[in-house]
C-alpha positions as CSV (number, residue, x, y, z in Angstrom):
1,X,125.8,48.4,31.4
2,X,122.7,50.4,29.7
3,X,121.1,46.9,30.6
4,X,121.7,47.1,34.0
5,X,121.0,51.1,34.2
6,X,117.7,50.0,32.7
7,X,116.7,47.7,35.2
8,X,118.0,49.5,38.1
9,X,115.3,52.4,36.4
10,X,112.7,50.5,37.2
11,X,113.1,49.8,40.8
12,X,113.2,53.4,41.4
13,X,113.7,55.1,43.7
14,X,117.1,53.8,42.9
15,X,119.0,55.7,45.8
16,X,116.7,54.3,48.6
17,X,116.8,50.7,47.2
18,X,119.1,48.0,49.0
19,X,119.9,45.2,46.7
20,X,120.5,41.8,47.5
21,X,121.8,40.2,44.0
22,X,122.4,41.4,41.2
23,X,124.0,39.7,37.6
24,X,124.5,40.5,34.0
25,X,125.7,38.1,31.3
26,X,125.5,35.9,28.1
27,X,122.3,34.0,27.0
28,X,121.6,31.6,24.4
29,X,118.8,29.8,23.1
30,X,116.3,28.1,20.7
31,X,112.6,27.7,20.2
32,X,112.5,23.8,20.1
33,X,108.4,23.5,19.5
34,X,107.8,24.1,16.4
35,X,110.0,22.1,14.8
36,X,109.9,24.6,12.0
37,X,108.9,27.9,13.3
38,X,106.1,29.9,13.3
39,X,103.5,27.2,14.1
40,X,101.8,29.3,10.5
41,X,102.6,31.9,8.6
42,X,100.1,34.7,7.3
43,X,98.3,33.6,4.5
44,X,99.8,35.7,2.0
45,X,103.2,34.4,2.5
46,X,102.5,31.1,2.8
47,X,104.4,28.9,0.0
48,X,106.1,31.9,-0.6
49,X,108.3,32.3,2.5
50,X,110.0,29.3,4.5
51,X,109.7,28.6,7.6
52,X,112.7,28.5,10.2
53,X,114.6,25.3,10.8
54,X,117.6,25.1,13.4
55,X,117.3,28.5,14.6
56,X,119.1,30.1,17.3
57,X,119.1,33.1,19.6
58,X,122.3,35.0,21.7
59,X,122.1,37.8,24.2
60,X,122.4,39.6,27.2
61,X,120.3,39.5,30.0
62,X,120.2,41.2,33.1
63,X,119.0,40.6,36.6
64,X,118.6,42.8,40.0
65,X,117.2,41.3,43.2
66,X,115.3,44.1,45.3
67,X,114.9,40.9,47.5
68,X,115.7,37.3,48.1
69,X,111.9,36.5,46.9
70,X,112.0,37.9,43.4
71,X,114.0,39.6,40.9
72,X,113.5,42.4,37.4
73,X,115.0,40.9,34.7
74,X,115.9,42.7,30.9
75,X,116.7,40.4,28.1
76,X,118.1,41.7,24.5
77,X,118.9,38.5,21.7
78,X,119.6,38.4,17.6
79,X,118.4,35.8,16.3
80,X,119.2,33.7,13.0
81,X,118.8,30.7,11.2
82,X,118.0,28.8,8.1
83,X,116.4,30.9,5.0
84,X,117.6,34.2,6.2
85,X,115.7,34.5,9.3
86,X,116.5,37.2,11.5
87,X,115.0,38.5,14.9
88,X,115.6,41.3,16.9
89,X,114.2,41.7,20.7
90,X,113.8,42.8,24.1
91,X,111.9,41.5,27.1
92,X,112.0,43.1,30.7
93,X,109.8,41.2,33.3
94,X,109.3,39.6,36.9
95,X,111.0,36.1,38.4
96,X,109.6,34.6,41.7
97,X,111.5,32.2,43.4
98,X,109.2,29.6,44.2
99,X,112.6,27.4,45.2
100,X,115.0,28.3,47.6
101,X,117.6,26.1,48.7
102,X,121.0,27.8,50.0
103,X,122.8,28.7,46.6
104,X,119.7,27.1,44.4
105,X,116.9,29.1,43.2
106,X,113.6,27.7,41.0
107,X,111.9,30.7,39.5
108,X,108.5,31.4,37.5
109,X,108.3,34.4,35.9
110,X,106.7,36.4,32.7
111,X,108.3,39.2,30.9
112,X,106.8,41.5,27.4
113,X,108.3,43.7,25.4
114,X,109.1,44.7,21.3
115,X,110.9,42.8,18.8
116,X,111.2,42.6,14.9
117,X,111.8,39.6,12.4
118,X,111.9,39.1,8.8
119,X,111.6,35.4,6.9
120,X,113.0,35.4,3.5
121,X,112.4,32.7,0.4
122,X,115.6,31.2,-0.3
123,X,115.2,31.0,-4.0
124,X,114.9,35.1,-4.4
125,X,114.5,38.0,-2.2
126,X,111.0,38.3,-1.1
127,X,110.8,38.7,2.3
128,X,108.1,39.0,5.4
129,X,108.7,41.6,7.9
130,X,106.8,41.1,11.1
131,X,106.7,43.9,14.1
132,X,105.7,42.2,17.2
133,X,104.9,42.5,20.9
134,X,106.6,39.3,22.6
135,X,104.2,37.6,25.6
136,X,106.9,35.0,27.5
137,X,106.2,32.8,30.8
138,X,109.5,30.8,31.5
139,X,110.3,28.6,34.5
140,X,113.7,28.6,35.2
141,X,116.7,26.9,37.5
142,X,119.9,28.7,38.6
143,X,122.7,27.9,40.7
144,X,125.1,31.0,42.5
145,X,128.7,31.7,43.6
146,X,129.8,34.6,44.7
147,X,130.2,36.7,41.6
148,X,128.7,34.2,38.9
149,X,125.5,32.3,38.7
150,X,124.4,29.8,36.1
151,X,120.7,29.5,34.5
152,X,118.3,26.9,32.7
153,X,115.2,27.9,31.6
154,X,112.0,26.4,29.5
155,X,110.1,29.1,28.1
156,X,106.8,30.0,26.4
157,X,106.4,32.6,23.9
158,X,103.5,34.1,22.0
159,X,103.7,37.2,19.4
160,X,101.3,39.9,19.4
161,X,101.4,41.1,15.6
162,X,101.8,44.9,16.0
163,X,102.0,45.0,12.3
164,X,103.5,42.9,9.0
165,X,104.3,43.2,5.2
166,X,104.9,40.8,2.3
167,X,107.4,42.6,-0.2
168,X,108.5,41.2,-3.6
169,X,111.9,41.3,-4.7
170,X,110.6,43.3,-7.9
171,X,111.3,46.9,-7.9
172,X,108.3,48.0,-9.2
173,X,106.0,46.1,-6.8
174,X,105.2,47.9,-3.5
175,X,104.9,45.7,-0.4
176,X,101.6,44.5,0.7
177,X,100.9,45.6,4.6
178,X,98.0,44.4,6.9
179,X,96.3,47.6,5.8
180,X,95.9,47.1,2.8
181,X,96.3,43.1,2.6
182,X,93.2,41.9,4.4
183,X,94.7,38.2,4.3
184,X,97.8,38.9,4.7
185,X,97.2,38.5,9.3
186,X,95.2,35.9,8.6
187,X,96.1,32.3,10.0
188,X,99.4,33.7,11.4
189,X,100.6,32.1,14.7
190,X,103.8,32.9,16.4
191,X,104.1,30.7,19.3
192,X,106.6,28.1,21.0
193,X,108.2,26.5,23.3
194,X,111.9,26.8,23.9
195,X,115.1,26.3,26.0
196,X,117.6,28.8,27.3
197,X,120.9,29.2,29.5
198,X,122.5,32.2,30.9
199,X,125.9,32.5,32.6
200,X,125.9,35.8,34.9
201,X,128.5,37.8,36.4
202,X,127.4,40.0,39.1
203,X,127.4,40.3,42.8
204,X,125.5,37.3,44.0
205,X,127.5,37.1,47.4
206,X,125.0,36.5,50.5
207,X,124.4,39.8,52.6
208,X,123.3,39.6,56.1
209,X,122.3,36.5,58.1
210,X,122.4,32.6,57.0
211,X,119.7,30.2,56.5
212,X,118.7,28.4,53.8
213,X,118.8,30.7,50.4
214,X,121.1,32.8,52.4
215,X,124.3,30.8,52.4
216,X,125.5,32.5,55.6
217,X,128.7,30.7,55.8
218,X,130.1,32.0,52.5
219,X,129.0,35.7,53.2
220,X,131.3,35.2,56.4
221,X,134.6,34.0,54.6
C-alpha cells in the first residue's frame, strides 16, 4: 500500500482526482540482451568481477489511471543471480495507451528512478558496488477483468552511474571509488533489453458509458 499511496502522491491533488483504473501486484523479470550482463564492466573490475548469467528480478508494481489514455506507474524489484549479483530498485513513470480495444490495452511508456547493485568474484570476496540512476522505455500488452489485469512487457534500460567502488576482500586495502580511481568508470555500460510480466489486482471495472476500451456491458452487470 506505500506503493499505491506513492503514486496516488503524484496525481495530486488527490481529493479532486476521479480515477478510472487502478492495480497493484507481482512482477517478474529478466534482462535477456546481454546474454551476460552489463554489456562491460568498468575497467578496473574487469577479470576481476563476473559478469551475470541467468539473472532474474521480482517485485511490485503499481498502477493508477487518471484516465482511460494513460496511466503513473511505480515499480520496486530485487534482483539476483549467478556470482552473487544483487540489485535493488525503483522506477516511477508514464504509460500511453496507444491500443485500445474493449478489455485490451498496448502501452508505451518511460519511467527513471534509483537503484543499487553489487557484482562479486566467485572465487573470493571482492566485490563492485554500483549506485545508479535507471533510464527505462518499455512497450507493454495487458489484458483486464474486473479486479485483475494481466501484463507483458519488453523493456529497455540504461544506467546512469551516480557513483561506483572496487573493494578487495583484504582488510587492510581500502576500496577504490571513481574519485579516486580515474579508470575505474571507464568502459562501463549498463544497458539491455528485457522481458517482464505483472499480474494486478485492483479495480479495473469500467465506469461510465461503453464503447470500445470501455467494456460497457460488464460495468452494467
Amino acid at each position: 500500500m506505500m506503493l499505491f499511496s506513492a503514486l496516488l502522491a503524484l496525481c495530486s491533488p488527490a481529493h479532486a482526482l476521479e480515477l478510472k483504473w487502478w492495480g497493484v501486484g507481482a512482477n517478474i523479470g529478466t534482462v535477456a540482451i546481454p546474454g551476460k550482463y552489463p554489456i562491460a564492466l568498468p575497467s578496473v573490475a574487469q577479470g576481476e568481477v563476473d559478469k551475470v548469467k541467468g539473472d532474474a528480478e521480482i517485485g511490485v508494481r503499481g498502477v493508477i489511471y487518471p484516465s482511460g489514455s494513460g496511466r503513473v506507474f511505480g515499480l520496486a524489484t530485487l534482483g539476483f543471480g549467478t556470482s552473487g549479483w544483487g540489485q535493488q530498485e525503483f522506477t516511477v513513470g508514464w504509460d500511453q495507451v496507444i491500443v485500445k480495444d474493449e478489455e485490451f490495452q498496448l502501452l508505451f511508456g518511460a519511467g527513471i528512478g534509483a537503484g543499487h547493485e553489487r557484482f562479486k568474484d566467485k572465487g573470493s570476496d571482492d566485490y563492485l558496488n554500483v549506485n545508479y540512476f535507471p533510464i527505462r522505455a518499455q512497450l507493454g500488452a495487458l489484458l483486464r477483468d474486473r479486479v485483475r489485469a494481466y501484463q507483458i512487457d519488453i523493456y529497455g534500460l540504461y544506467h546512469i552511474v551516480g557513483g561506483q567502488e572496487y573493494c578487495l576482500s583484504t582488510a587492510d586495502t581500502a576500496c577504490t571509488s571513481g574519485k579516486d580511481g580515474g579508470g575505474l568508470v571507464a568502459g562501463a555500460v549498463y544497458a539491455g533489453l528485457g522481458a517482464e510480466a505483472t499480474i494486478y489486482f485492483g479495480d479495473f471495472r469500467s465506469k461510465g458509458g461503453g464503447g470500445k476500451g470501455g467494456g460497457g456491458h460488464k460495468g452494467k452487470k
